[in-house]
C-alpha positions as a LaTeX table, in Angstrom:
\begin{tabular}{lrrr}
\hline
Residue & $x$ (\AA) & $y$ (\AA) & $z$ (\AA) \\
\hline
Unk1 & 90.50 & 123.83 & 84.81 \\
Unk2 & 92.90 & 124.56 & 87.63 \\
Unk3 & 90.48 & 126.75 & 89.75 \\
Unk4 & 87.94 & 123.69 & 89.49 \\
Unk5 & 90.58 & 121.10 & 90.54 \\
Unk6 & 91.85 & 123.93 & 93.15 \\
Unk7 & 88.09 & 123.73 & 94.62 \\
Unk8 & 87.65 & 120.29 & 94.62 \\
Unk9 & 90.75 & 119.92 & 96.51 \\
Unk10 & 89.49 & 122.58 & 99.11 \\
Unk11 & 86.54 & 121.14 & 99.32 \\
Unk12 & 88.32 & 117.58 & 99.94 \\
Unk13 & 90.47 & 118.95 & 102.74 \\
Unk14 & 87.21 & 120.08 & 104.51 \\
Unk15 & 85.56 & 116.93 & 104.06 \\
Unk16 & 88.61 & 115.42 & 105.73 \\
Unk17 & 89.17 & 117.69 & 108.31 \\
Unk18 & 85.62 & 117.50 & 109.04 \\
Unk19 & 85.56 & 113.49 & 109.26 \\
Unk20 & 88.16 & 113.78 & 112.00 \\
Unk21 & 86.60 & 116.42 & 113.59 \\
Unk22 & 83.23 & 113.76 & 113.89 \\
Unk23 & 85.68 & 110.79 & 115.33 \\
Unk24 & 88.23 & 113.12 & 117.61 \\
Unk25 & 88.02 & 111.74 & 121.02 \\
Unk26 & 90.08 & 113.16 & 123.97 \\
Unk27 & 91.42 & 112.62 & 127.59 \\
Unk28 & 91.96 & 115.87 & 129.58 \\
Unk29 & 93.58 & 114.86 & 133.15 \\
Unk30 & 94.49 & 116.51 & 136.31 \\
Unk31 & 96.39 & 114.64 & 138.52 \\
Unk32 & 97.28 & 115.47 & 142.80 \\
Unk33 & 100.90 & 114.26 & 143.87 \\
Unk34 & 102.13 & 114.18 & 140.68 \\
Unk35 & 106.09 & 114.86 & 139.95 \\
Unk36 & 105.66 & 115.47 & 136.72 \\
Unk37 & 105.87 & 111.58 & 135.71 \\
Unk38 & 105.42 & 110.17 & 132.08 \\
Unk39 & 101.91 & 108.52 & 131.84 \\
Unk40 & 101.28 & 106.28 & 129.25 \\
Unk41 & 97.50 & 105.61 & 127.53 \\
Unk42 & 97.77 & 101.97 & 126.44 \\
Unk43 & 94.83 & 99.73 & 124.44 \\
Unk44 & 94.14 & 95.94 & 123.21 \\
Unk45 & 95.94 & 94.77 & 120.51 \\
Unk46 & 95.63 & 91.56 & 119.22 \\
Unk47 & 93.98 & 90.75 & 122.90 \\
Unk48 & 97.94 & 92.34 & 124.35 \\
Unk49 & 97.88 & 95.63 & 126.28 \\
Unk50 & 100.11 & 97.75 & 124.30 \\
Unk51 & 101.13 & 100.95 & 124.28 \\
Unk52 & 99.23 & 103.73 & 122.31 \\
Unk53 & 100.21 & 106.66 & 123.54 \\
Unk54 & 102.41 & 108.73 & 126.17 \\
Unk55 & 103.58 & 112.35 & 127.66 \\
Unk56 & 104.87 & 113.93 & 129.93 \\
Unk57 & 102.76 & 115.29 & 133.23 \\
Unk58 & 103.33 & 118.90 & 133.54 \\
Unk59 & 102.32 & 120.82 & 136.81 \\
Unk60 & 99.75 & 118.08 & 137.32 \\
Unk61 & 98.08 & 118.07 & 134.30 \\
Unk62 & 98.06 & 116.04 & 131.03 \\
Unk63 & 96.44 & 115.33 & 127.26 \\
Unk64 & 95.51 & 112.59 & 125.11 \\
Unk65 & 93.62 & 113.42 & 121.88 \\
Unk66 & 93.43 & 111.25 & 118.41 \\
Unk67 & 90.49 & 109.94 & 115.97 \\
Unk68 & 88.71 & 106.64 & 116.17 \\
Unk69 & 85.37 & 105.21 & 114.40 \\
Unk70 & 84.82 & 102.95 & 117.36 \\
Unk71 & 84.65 & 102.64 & 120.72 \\
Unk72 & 88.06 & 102.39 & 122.93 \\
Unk73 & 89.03 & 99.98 & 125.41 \\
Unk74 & 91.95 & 101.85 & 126.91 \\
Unk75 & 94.21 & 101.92 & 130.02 \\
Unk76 & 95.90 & 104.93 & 131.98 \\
Unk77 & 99.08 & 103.75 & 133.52 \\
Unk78 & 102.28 & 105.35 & 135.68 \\
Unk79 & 103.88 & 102.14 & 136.54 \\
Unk80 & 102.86 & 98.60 & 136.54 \\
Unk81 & 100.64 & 98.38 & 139.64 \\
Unk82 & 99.25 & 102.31 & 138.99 \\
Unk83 & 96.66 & 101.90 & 136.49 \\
Unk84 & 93.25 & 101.82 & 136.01 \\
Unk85 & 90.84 & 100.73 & 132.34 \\
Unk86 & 88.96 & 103.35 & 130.50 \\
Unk87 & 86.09 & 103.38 & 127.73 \\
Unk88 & 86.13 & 106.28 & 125.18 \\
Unk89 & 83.79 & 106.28 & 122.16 \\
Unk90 & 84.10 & 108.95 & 119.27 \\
Unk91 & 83.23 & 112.70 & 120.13 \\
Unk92 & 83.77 & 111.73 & 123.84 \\
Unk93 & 86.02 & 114.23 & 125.84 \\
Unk94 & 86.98 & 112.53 & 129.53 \\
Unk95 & 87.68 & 114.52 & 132.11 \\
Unk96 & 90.13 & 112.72 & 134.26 \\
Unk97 & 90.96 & 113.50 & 137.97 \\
Unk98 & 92.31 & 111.19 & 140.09 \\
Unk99 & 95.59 & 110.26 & 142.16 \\
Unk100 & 99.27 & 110.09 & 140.85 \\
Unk101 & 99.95 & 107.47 & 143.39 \\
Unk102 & 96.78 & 105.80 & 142.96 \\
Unk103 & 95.31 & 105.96 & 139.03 \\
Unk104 & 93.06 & 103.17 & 140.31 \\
Unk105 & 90.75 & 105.97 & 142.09 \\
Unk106 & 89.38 & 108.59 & 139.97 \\
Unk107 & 86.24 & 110.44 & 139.04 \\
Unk108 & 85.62 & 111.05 & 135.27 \\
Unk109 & 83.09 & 113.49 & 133.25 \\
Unk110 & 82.08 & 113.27 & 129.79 \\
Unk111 & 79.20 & 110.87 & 128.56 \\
Unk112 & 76.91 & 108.79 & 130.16 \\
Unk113 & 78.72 & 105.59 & 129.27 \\
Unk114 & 81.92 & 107.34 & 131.20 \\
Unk115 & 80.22 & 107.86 & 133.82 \\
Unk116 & 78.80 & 104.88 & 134.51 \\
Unk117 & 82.32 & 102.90 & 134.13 \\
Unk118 & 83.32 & 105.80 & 137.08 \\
Unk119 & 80.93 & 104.59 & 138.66 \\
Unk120 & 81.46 & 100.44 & 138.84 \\
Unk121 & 85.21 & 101.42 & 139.61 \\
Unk122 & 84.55 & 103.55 & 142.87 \\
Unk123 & 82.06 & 100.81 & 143.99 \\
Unk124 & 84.55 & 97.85 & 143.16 \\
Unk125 & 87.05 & 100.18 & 144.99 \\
Unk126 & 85.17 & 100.51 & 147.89 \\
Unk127 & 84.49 & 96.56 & 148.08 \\
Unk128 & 88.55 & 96.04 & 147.57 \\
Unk129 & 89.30 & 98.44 & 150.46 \\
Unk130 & 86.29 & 96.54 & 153.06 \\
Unk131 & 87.60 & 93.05 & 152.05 \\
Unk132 & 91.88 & 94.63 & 152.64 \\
Unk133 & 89.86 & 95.53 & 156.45 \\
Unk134 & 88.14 & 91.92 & 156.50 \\
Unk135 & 91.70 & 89.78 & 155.73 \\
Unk136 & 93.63 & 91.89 & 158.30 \\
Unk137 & 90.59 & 91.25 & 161.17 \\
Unk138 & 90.73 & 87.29 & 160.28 \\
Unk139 & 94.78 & 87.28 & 160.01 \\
Unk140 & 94.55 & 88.27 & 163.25 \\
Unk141 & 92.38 & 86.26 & 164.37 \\
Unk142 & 93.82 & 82.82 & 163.48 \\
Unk143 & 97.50 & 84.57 & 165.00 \\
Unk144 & 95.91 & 83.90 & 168.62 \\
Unk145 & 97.35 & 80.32 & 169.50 \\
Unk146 & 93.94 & 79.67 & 171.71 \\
Unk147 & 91.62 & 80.02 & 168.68 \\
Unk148 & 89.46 & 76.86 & 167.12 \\
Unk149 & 90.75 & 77.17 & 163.63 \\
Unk150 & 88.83 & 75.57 & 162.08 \\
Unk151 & 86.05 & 77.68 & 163.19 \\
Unk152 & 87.50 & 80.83 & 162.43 \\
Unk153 & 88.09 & 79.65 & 158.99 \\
Unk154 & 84.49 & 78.56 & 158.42 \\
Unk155 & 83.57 & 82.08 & 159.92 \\
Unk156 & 85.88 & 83.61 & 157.49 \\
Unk157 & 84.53 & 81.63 & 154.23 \\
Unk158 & 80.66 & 81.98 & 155.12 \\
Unk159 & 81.68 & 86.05 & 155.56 \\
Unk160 & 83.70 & 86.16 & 152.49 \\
Unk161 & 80.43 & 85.05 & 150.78 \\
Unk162 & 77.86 & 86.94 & 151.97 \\
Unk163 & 80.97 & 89.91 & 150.33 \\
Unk164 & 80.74 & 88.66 & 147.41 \\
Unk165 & 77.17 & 87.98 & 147.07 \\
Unk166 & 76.49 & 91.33 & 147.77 \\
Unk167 & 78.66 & 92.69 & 145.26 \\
Unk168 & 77.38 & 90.28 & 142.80 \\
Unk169 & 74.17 & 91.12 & 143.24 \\
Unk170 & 75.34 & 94.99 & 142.81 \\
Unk171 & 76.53 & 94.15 & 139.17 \\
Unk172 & 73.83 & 91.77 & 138.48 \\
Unk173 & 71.12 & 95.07 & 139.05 \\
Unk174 & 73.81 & 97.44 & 137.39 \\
Unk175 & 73.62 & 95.30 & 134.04 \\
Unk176 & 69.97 & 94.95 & 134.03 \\
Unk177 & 69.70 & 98.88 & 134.61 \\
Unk178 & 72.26 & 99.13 & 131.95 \\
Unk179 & 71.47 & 96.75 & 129.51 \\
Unk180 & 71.76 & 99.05 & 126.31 \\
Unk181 & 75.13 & 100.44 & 127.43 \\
Unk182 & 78.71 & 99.14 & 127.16 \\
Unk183 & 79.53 & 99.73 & 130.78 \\
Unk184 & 77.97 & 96.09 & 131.45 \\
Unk185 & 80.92 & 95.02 & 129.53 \\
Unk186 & 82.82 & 96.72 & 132.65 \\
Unk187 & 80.36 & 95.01 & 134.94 \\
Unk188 & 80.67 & 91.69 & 133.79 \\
Unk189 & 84.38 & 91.52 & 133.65 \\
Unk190 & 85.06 & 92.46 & 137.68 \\
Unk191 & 86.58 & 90.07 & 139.44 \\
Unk192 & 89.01 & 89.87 & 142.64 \\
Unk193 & 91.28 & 87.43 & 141.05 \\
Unk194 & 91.71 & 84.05 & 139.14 \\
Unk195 & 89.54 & 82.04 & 141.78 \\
Unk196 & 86.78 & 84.67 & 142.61 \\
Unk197 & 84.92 & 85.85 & 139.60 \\
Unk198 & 81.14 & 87.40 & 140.09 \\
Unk199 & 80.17 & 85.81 & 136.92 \\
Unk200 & 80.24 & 82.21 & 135.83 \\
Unk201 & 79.13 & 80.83 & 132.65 \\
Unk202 & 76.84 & 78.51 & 133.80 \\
Unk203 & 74.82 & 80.44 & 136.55 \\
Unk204 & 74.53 & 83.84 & 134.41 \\
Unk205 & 74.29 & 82.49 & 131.01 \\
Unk206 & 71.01 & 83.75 & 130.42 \\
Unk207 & 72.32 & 87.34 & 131.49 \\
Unk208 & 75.54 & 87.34 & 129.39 \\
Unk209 & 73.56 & 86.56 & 126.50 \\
Unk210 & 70.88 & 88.89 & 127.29 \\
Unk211 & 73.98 & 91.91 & 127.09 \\
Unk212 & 75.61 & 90.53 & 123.94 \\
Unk213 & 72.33 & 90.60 & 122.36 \\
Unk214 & 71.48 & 93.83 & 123.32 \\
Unk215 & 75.14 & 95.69 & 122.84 \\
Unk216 & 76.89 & 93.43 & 119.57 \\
Unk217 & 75.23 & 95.08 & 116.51 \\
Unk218 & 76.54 & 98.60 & 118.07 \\
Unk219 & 79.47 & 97.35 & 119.27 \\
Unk220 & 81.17 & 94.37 & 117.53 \\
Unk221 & 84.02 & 96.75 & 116.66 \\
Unk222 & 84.60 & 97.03 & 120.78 \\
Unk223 & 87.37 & 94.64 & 122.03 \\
Unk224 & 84.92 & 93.93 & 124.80 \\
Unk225 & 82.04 & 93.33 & 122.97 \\
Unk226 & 83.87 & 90.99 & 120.76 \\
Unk227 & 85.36 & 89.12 & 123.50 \\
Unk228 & 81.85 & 87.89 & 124.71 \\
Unk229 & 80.61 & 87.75 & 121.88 \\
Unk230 & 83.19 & 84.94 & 120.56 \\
Unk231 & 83.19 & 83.23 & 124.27 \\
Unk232 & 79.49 & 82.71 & 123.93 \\
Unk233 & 79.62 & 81.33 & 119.95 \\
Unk234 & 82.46 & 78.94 & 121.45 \\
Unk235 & 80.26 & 78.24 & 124.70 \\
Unk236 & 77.20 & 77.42 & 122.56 \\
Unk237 & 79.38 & 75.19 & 120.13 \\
Unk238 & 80.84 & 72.86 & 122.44 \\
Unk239 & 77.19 & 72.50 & 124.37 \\
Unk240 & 75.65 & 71.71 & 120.79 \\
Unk241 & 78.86 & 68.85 & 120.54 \\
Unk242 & 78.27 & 67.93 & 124.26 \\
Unk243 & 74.37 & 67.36 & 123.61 \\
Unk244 & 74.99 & 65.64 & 120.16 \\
Unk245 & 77.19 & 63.46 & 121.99 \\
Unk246 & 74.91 & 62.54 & 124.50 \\
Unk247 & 72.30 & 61.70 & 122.23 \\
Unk248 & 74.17 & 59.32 & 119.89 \\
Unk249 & 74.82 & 57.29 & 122.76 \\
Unk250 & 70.79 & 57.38 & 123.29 \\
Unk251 & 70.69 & 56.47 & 119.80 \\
Unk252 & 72.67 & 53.70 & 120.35 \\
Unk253 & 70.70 & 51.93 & 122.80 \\
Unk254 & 67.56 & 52.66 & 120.99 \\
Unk255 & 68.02 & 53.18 & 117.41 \\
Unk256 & 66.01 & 53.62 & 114.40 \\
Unk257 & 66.31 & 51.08 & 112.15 \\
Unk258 & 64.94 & 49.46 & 109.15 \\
Unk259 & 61.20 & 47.84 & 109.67 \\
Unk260 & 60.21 & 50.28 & 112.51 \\
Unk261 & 56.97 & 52.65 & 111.99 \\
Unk262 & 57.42 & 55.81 & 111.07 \\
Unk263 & 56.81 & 58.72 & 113.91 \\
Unk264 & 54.39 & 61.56 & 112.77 \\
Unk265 & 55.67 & 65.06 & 112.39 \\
Unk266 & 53.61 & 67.95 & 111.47 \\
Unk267 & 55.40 & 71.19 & 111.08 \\
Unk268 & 54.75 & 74.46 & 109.18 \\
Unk269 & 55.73 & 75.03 & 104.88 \\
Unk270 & 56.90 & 78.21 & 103.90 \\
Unk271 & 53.41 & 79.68 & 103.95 \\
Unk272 & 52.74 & 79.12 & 107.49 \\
Unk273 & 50.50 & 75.77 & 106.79 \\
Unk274 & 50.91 & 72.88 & 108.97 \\
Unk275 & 51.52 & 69.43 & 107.06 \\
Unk276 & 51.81 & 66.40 & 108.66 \\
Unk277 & 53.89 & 63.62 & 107.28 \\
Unk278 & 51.30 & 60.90 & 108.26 \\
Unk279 & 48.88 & 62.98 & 105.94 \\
Unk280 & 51.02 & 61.54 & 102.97 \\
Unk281 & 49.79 & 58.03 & 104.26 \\
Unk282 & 49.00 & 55.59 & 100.93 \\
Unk283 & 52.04 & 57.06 & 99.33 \\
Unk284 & 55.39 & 56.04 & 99.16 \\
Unk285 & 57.20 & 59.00 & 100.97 \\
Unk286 & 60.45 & 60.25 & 101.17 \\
Unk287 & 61.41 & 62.08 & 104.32 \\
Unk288 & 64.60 & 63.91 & 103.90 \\
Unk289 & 66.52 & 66.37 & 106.14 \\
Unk290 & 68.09 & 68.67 & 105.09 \\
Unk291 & 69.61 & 72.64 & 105.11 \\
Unk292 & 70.65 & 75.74 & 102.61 \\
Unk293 & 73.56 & 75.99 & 104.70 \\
Unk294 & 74.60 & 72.44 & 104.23 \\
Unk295 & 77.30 & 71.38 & 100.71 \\
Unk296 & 76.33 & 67.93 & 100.73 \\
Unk297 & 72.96 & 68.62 & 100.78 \\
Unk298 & 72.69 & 70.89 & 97.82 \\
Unk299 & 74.94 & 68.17 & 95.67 \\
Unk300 & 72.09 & 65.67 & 96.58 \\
Unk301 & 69.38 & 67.99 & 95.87 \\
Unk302 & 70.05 & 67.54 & 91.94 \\
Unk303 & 68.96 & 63.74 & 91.98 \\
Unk304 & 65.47 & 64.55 & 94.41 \\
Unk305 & 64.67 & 66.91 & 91.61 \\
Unk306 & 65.63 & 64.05 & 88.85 \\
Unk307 & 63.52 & 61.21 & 91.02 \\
Unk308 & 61.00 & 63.30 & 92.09 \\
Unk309 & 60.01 & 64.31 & 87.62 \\
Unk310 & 60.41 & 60.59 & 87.29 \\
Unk311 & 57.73 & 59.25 & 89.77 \\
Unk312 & 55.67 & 61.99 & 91.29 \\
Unk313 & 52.56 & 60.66 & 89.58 \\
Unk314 & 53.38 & 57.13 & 91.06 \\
Unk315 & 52.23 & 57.27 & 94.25 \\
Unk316 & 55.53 & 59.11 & 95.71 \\
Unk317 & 56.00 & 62.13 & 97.42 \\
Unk318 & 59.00 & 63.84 & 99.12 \\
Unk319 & 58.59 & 65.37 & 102.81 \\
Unk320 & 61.78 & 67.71 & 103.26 \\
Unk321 & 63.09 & 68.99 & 106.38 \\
Unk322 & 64.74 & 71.70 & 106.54 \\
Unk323 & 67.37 & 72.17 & 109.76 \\
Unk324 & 67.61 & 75.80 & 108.87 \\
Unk325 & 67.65 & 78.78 & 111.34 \\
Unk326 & 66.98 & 81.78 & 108.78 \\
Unk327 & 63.75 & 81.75 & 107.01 \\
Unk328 & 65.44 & 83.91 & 104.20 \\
Unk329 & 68.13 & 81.12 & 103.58 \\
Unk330 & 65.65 & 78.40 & 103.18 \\
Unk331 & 63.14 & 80.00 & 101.01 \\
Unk332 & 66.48 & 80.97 & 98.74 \\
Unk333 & 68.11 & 77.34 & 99.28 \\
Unk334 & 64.38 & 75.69 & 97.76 \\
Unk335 & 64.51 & 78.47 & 95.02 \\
Unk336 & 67.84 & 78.07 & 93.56 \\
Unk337 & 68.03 & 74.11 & 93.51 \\
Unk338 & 64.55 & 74.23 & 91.94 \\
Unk339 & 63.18 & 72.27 & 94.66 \\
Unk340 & 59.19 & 74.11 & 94.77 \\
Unk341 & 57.56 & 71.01 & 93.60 \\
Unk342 & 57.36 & 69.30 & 96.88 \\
Unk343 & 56.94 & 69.92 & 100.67 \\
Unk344 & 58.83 & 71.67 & 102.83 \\
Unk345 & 58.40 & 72.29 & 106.46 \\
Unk346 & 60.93 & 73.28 & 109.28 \\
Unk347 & 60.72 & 74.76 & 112.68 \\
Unk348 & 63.58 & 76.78 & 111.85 \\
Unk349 & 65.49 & 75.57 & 115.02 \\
Unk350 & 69.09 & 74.65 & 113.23 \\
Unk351 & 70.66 & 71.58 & 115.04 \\
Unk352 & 67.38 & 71.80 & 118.11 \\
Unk353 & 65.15 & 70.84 & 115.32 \\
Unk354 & 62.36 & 68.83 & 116.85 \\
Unk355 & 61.25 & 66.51 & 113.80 \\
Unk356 & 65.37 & 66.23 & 113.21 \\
Unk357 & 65.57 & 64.56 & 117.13 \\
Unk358 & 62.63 & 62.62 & 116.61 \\
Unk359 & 63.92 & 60.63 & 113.96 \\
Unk360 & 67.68 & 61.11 & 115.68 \\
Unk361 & 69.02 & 62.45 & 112.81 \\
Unk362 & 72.70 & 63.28 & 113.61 \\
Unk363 & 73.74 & 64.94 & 110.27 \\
Unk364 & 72.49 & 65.96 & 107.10 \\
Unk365 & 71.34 & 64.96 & 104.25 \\
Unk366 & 69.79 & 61.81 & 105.87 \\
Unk367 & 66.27 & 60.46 & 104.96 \\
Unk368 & 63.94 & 57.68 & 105.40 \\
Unk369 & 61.85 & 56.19 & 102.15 \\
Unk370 & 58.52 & 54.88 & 104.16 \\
Unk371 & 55.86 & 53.00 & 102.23 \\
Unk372 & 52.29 & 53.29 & 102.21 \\
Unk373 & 51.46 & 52.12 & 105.54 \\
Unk374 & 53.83 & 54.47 & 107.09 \\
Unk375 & 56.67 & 51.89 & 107.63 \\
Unk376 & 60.69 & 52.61 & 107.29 \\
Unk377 & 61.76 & 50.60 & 104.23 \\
Unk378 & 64.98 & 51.87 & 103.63 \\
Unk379 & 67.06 & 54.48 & 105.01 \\
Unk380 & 69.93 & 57.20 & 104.13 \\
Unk381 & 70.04 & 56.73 & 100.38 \\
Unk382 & 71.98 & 58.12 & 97.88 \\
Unk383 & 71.76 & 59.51 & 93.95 \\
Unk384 & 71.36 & 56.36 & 92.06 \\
Unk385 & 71.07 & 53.90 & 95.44 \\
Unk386 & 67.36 & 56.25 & 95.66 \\
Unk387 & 65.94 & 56.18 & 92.11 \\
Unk388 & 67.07 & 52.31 & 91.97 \\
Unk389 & 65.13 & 51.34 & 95.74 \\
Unk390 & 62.14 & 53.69 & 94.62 \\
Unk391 & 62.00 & 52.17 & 90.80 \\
Unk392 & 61.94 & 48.75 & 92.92 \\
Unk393 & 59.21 & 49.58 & 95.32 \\
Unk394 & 57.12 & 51.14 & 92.81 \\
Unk395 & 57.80 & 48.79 & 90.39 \\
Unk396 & 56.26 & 45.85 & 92.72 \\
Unk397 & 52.71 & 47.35 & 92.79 \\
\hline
\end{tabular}
């Protein structure tokens, strides 16, 4: 018994050892000018640059080594203007050379990904160390008392531009090269400072979703990657509000109301067949919107299911909409509140669902109980307020 223990113990070490060995990353540097400085490795934490790690350099060289299961946003530092950002992923080994007296220009080996982050920092470099030539030429320039300012200035802000519309342009082609690795997360965050960014949210929308796209499933464990990805669910949010907002005051000066004919909708069920709601005509329909996704919906379903038993060979048939954007989820929603009886269509568009602007629905459940002709005789009913109108209506033949 204790040999067997004794070998599954070995063979647990191994395993261990072995797991490590898969996520070891390290950071082998060699640094010029050095006096022998501490250097400190530090990383995101709780979206603060902390410290990690640190040593001591010794005759120009230093080491970094631990064990991660993700990739690493990390930053080399000597003081608090000497520093420069790093990415590291698991089994990576950098080979750092750079500086002491400037971190911020270096040339790294190890994977592709490293290289490529070299790479956007020598170019950014290089733009940093033109536009330090371009500010001293223009200083100088507006020193002379004789000059036309105001000229000079306009001279200086149409050159400044064609800078940084050049470098722009440099990142725009890098990402699109790049698209599948996390150096565009490198790309996309350059910037000179706070009022001259080469990326803004409304011009390159379509590209920063294009790289979260391609890059979150990999990397949503990457401080980067989760960065973007959270800044573009909050973007998309308050543009959902914005537009919701903008169309209840539309609905305001045009609303749907009580009397009005019914629009026609024709959308596709869970099969793929198109049904139009005007093909219910000589029925009494109900038209309701709804979602899997949505509590108050799935309370309400209970009483469709009781009034649809009740009069479904009276003339009256349910139309539900479903504001859904995952097929899976609505097929399971229709499933487990026992709702297969009727039809269902959606364009599986969430809150852009066409049928759900056409009848300016603004939140779910809502419906609209039409009659025969096709006519709006009651809307956004409730439980017992729905079997009672539809008992009435039906109840009048």
């Amino acid at each position: 018994m204790k040999k067997i223990f004794y070998l599954l113990f070995i063979i647990f070490l191994n395993f261990s050892c072995n797991s490590d060995k898969k996520n070891l990353w390290e950071i082998q540097g060699e640094l010029t000018n050095s006096n022998d400085e501490t250097i400190f490795l530090k990383h995101l934490k709780n979206e603060k640059i902390v410290i990690f790690d640190s040593t001591k350099v010794t005759n120009g060289k230093f080491h970094f080594k631990d064990t991660s299961s993700k990739a690493k946003y990390l930053f080399l530092e000597i003081s608090q203007f000497n520093n420069t950002p790093l990415f590291l992923e698991p089994n990576n080994k950098l080979i750092f050379k750079s500086d002491a007296k400037n971190l911020k220009n270096y040339d790294a080996k190890g994977s592709k990904n490293i290289e490529l982050v070299c790479e956007l920092n020598s170019s950014f470099n290089e733009l940093l160390e033109k536009l330090d030539t371009f500010f001293a030429v223009y200083e100088n320039k507006l020193s002379v008392k004789e000059v036309d300012s105001a000229k000079t200035i306009k001279e200086f802000k149409d050159s400044l531009d064609v800078f940084i519309k050049k470098h722009q342009n440099y990142l725009i082609n890098f990402v699109e090269k790049n698209i599948n690795s996390p150096s565009s997360y490198f790309a996309l965050m350059q910037r000179i400072d706070e009022k001259i960014n080469f990326f803004s949210i409304n011009e390159h929308i379509d590209l920063l979703k294009k790289v979260d796209k391609s890059l979150y499933e990999k990397y949503k464990d990457f401080d980067l990657a989760k960065n973007l990805h959270n800044f573009l669910m909050r973007y998309e949010m308050m543009e959902e509000q914005k537009q919701a907002s903008q169309r209840a005051e539309e609905d305001k000066k045009n609303p749907i109301k009580i009397g009005d004919m019914a629009k026609d909708i024709s959308y596709k069920n869970p099969d793929g067949k198109e049904i139009s709601l005007f093909s219910l005509k000589g029925k009494y329909v109900l038209l309701d919107f709804w979602a899997s996704w949505c509590k108050p919906c799935r309370i309400e379903n209970p009483h469709l299911v009781k009034v649809y038993k009740k009069y479904k060979d009276k003339d009256f048939e349910i139309y539900q909409v479903s504001l859904d954007k995952d097929k899976k989820s609505w097929l399971q929603g229709i499933k487990d509140d026992n709702l297969g009886s009727w039809i269902h269509v959606s364009d599986l568009k969430y809150w852009s669902s066409e049928p759900a602007a056409k009848y300016k629905v603004r939140s779910i459940p809502s419906n609209f109980l039409l009659d025969k002709n096709g006519r709006i005789i009651a809307m956004n009913l409730r439980a017992e307020e729905l079997e009672k109108k539809i008992s009435e209506v039906l109840n009048k033949k």
